[in-house]
N, C-alpha and C positions, 0 to 999 in steps of 0.2 A: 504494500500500500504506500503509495506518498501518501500518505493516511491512507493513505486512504487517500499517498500522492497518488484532484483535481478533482442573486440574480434571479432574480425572477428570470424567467428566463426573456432576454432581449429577442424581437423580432429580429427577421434576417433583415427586413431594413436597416431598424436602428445598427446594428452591428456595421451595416452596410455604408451607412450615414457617419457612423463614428471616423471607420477606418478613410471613409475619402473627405473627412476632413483637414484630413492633415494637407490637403495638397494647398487650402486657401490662404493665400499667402498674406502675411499681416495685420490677422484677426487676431484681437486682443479677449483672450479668453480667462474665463477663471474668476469671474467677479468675486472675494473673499469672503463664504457667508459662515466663515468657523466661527468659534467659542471664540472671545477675546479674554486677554486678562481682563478680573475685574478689578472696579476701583469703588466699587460698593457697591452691598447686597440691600435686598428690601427689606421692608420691615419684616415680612413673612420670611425671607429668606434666613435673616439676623436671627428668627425668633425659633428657627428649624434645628430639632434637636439632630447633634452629629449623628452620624452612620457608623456603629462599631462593630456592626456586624460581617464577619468573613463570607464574601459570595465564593462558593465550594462549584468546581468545576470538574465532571465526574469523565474523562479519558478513559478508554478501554485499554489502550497500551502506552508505554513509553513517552514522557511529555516532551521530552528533548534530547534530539541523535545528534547535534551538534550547535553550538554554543557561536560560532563566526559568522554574524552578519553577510558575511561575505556570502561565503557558501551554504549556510542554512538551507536545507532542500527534503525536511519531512516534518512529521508531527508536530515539530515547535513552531510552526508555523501561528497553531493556537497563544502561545504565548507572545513571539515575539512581536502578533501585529498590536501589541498592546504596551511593549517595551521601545519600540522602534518605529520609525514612521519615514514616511517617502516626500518626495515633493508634491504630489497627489495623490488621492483616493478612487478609489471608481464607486461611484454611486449607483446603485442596482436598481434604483425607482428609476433617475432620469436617464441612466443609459452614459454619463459622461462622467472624466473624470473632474473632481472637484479640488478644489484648495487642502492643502495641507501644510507640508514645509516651504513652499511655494503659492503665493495669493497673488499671482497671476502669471500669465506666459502667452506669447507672439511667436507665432509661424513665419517664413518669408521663405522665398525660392523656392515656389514649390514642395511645400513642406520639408527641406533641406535645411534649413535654419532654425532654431528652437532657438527662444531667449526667455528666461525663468526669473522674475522676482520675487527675492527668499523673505521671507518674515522677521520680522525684525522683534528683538528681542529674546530671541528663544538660547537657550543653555542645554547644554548635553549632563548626561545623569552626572559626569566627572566634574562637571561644574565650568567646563571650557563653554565659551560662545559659539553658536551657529552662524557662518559664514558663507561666502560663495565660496572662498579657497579651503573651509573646510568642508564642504560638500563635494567639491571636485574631488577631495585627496579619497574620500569613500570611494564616489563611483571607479574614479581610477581603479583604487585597491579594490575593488570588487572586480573589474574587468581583467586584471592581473592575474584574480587571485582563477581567473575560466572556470569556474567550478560551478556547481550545479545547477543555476539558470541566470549565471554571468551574460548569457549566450542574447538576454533580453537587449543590450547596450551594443547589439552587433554593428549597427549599422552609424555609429558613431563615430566620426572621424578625426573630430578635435573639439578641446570644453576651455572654453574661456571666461577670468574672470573681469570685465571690465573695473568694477568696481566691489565694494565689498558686499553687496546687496543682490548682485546679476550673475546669472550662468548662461555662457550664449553655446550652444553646440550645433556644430557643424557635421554633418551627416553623408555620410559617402552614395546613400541613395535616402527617397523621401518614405517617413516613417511617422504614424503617429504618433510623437514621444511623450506628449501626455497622456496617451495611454499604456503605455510603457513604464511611464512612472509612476503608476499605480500600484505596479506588478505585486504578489502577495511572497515573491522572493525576490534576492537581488538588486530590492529597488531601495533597502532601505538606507539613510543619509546618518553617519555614525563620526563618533572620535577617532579615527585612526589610531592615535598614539595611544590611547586609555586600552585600542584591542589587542594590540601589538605588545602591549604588557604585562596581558592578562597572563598570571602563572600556574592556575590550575583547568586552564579552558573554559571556564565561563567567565564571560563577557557581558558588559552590563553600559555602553556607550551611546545610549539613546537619546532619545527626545519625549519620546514616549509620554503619557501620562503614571506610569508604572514603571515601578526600579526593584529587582530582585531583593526578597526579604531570603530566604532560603534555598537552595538543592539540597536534596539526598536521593542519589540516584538509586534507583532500587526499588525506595522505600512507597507506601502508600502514598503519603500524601511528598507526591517526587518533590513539588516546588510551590513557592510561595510568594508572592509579589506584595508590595506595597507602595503607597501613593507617592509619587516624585514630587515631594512641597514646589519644587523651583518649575512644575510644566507651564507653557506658556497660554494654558487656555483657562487657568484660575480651578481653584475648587470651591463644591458647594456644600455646607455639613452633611446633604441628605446623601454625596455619592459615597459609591464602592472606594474604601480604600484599602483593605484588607482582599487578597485573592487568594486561595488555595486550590491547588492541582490533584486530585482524590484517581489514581488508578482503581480504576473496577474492571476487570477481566468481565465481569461476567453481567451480563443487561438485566440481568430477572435481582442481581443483588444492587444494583445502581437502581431501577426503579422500588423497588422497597428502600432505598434510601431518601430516594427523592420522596414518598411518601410520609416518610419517616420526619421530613425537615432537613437532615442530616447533608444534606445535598441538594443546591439548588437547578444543576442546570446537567443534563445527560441530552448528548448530542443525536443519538439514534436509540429508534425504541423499533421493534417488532411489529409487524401489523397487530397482534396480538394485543400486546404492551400498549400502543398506541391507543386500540379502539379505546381499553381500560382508561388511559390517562385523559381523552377527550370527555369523559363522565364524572372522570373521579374529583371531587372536592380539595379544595388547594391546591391544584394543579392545574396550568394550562398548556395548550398542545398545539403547537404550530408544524407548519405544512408547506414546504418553499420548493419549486422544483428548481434543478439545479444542473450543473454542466458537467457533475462527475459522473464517469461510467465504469463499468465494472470490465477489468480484460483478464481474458484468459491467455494466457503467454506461449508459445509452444517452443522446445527448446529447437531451433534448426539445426543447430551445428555439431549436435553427435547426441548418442544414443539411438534407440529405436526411433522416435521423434523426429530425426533428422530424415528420414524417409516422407515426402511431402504425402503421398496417400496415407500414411499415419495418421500426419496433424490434418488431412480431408477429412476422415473417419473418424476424429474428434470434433472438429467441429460439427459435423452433422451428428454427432452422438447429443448434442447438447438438448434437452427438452425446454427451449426457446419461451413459448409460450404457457409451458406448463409451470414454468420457473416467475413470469411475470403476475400470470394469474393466482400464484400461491402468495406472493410479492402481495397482494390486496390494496393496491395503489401506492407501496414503496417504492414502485421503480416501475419506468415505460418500457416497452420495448426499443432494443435501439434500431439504428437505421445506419449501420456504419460505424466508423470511428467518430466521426465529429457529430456531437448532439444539434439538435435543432435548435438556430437560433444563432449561428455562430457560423462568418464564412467558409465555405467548406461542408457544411450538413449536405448528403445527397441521398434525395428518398430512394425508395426502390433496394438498396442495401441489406434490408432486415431476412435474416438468418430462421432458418426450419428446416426443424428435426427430421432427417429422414435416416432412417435405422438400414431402411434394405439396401438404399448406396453406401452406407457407412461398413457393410459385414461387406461389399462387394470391393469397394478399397480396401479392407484389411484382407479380403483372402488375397488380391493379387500382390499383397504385399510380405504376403506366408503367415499371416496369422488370421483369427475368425473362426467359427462354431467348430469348423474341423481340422483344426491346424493346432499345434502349441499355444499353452495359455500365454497372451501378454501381459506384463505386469511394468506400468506406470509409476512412476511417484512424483505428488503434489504435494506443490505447499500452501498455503492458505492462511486470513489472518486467524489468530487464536480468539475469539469472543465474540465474532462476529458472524452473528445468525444467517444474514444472509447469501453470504459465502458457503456457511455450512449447509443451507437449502441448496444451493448449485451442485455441492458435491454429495450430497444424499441422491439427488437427482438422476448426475449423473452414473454415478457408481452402479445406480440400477440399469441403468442402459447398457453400460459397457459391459456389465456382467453377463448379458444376454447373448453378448458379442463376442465373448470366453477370453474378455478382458478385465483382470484383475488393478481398481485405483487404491494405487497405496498412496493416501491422502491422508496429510499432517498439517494438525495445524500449529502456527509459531509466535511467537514472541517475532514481529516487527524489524525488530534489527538481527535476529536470528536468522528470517527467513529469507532479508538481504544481504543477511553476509553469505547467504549460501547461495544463493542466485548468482549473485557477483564469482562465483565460483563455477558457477554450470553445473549448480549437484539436484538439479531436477529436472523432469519430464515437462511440466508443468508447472506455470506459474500464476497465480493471480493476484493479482491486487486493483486499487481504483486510482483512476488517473484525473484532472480537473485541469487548467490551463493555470498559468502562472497569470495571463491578466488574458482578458476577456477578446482571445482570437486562438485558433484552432493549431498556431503552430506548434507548441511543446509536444503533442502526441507524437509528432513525424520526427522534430529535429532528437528529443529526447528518448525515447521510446524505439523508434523502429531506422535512425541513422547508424551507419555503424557507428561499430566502437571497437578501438585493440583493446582497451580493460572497461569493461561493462560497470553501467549505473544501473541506469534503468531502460535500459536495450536487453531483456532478461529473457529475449524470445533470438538474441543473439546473432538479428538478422543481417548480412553481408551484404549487397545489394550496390552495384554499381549505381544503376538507372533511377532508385530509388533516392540515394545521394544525391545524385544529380538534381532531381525533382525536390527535393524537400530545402535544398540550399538556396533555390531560384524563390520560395513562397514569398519571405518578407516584403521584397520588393514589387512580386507580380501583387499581393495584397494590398500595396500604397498607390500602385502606377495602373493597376489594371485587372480590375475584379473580377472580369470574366473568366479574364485568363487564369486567375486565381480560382474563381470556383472548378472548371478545367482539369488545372490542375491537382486539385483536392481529391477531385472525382477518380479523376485515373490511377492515381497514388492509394486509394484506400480501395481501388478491385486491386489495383496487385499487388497488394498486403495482404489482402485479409483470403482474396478469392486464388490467384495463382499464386504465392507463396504461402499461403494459409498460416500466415506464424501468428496470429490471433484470432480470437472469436469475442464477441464484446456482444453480449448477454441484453445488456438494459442500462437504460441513465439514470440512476439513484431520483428520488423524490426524498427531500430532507424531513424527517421525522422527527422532531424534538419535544421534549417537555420540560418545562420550568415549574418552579415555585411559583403559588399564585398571589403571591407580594411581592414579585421582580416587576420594575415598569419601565418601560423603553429601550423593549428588545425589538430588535430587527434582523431577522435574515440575510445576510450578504455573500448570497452563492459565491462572490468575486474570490473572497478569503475563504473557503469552506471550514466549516467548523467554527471558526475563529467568533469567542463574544467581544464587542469590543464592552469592555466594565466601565468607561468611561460615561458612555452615555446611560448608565442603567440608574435607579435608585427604585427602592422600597416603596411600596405602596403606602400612602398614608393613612 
């Protein structure tokens, strides 16, 4: 998983609308409608008894696989968008990105030219001031550091600071860079020298509303955060300043928690779980559909697996509809790699189970009802129901095929570090975009790689390279050729080199405490609450 690594969901317009506006040149965008500091509160505000209460955030695995702003690229994603922050946000009601470290930014040359005015007054958790020349020395160090969705700043070709307030970047082809600097990695603007210092690996350089109160890795409650007195958007007594990080492996003891009080917020609930939490009393239950989907990985580059009628006769093994329909509105059927709504979506894609071509690929491949039993191994996330519906699923199917799934499920960075090794058959986990366009599936995912990240289906692919290097630009310059191209790149993924199957697009399931107010949805950041905007019901 990137969690369960990847909105309401945006029309293909809006998406359409976003990405071609980068081309208009010297529109002053970003009008500033953040929080400001305050310089007095109202009487009501004055007379508002503080907030001492710890909002409890209940994670099924690992809250944090690495600690470097830079390369930051799974689970902490939850944390860090609330310790760190970018020159923008993407806002999931309007579709655009909005003010952040940046209250405002101009395009020119054909969207070639970005120029960013930084806010003034802000301080890093180290107590150093926010700059243009300390926001370049990040993004630099982040592009340096190429690591895990550095890959966002590709099209960057030099960053200047005129003054201490302006970032002008100059772009080797035209890109939307404020939606780029949304992104939910990579994008965030940090102390350099405070990270470069750090000596046990956690890092704490932010902007953030929220400064690390504790880690212990391992342990239940992994991490703890508390309020950054010096954030530049002021505090009010009724907010959250108090956060704890609550692992719970298991959803049926995270919603008896959240029952309990004990726990305010569990990310994903069970149809089951769900219907319960939409009735039950101090509880409430929201419902956001979203851009992450579910892949199943097929190993191409050795084992049995590496035989393409194999990974054929897994994917048609799949019970497609039987899997969404048990889903009882947790998840759609997909249509592809790229979900709807997002350039690149191409209908006509969606996947069905046929068992009699599935036993006809595996006998010409020497296994199937009267050949030698084949025996698979999967890995999967550990607590997560859904996942473990796919592989009940399937294991009957394949069983029928005299196909034996030897299906595990793991601890998160267990099942990466083994992936990253090629010690399975199969792989699955869920994918979402870094910021709201369909490239990370292709560049990250299915590009090669000589040492695997998240290319865990280990695909090699000339043509494919080729295709997926040219998207950014055909996305800025030429949509057609973009959707085109999308199209063609996800039949010869998924159809002639079968190295995935992608099941359904997650529908987000949550439940809160029914004294949490001003929670919103932001498929952009999946998972991710921002604590900032929350406070108590009065």
């Amino acid at each position: 998983m990137r969690w369960h690594k990847r909105l309401l969901l945006a029309g293909v317009a809006g998406a359409v609308a976003l990405a071609a506006s980068a081309c208009a040149g010297g529109q002053v965008r970003g009008a500033d409608r953040s929080p400001q500091p305050s310089t007095g509160e109202t009487a009501a505000a004055q007379a508002a008894e503080s907030n001492d209460a710890t909002f409890v955030y209940a994670p099924n695995l690992d809250v944090v696989t690495d600690w470097d702003p830079a390369t930051s690229y799974s689970n902490e994603i939850i944390a860090m968008s609330n310790i760190y922050e970018g020159l923008t946000r993407y806002n999931a009601q309007t579709k655009k990105p909005e003010p952040r470290l940046a209250t405002e930014w101009t395009s020119a040359n054909e969207g070639k030219e970005w120029t960013f005015k930084l806010r003034q007054g802000v301080k890093f958790h180290s107590g150093a001031t926010l700059d243009a020349e300390a926001a370049k020395k990040a993004i630099e160090r982040t592009r340096e550091a190429n690591s895990g969705a550095a890959y966002i700043w590709g099209a960057v070709d030099t960053i200047e600071t005129p003054d201490a307030s302006t970032l002008k970047f100059t772009l080797k082809y035209a890109t939307p860079l404020d939606l780029v600097a949304s992104s939910g990695y990579a994008a965030y603007i940090y102390d350099t020298e405070a990270v470069d210092q750090a000596k046990d690996g956690k890092t704490d350089a932010g902007t953030g509303p929220y400064t690390i109160d504790s880690w212990q890795k391992g342990k239940e409650t992994e991490l703890t955060l508390k309020a950054f007195e010096g954030y530049w958007g002021g505090w009010k007594p009724e907010q959250y300043k108090k956060i704890a990080f609550r692992v719970t492996p298991e959803i049926t003891t995270a919603w008896q928690l959240l029952k309990q009080g004990e726990i305010n917020f569990v990310q994903r609930l069970n149809p089951q779980l769900f219907e319960q939490a939409s009735t039950t009393e101090g509880v409430q239950a929201t419902r956001t559909p979203s851009f992450q989907n579910l892949l199943v990985l097929f190993n191409t580059a050795g084992g049995v697996t590496k035989d393409v009628r194999v990974r054929q006769a897994l994917q048609l093994a799949i019970d497609y509809d039987g899997l969404v329909s048990a889903l009882k509105g947790a998840g759609v059927k997909a249509s592809g790699l790229v979900p709807e709504g997002l350039v690149g979506h191409t209908a006509g894609l969606e996947a069905k189970q046929d068992l009699v071509k599935a036993q006809e690929l595996l006998t010409a491949a020497g296994y199937g009802p009267d050949n030698p039993e084949l025996k698979l191994t999967m890995t999967y996330a550990q607590g997560d129901e859904d996942q473990k519906l796919l592989v009940t699923l399937l294991s009957s199917a394949l069983k029928g095929l005299n196909v034996t799934l030897q299906a595990k499920p793991m601890a998160w960075n267990a099942q990466w570090d083994l992936g990253k090794k090629k010690g399975q058959d199969v792989f699955v986990m869920y994918w979402y975009p870094d910021y709201a366009d369909a490239y990370s599936w292709f560049l990250n995912v299915f590009r090669s790689a000589d040492k695997p990240e998240f290319n865990l289906s280990y695909l090699k692919n000339d043509e494919v390279d080729t295709a997926v290097d040219g998207l950014p630009q055909l996305t800025a310059t030429d949509l057609f050729g973009a959707e085109t191209a999308y199209t063609n790149l996800q039949e010869k993924i998924i159809q002639e080199q079968a190295a995935v199957a992608v099941p359904y697009v997650q529908t987000y399931q949550r439940a809160l405490t029914a004294d949490v107010q001003g929670y919103v949805d932001n498929p952009a950041y999946p998972n991710v609450v921002f604590f900032y905007d929350l406070k108590p019901a009065s």
